[in-house]
Residue, then its C-alpha position, 0 to 999 in steps of 0.5 A: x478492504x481486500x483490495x486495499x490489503x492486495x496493494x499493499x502487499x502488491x506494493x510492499x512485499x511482492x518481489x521485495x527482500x526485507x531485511x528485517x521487521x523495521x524495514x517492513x514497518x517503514x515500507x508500510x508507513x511509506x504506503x499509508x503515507x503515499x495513500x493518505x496524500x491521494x484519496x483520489x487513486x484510493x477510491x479509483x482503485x478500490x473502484x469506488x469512483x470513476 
């Protein structure tokens, strides 16, 4: 779980300016899109697979 919250704020929040609540609900909607169309990438970063 530590992880996966790790990407996310790695991919959603780190270096980025948001401008508002919205713009963040969308950049997380787009993460857990990008992650649900790859389980694979999610179970080797979790290290969950080889």
């Amino acid at each position: 779980m530590e992880r996966l919250w790790k990407w996310l704020k790695d991919a959603v929040m780190a270096n980025v300016f948001h401008k508002d609540r919205m713009d963040i609900d969308r950049a997380i909607t787009r993460f857990m899109d990008y992650i649900l169309r790859r389980p694979e990438e999610v179970l080797q970063r979790l290290g969950c697979a080889g």
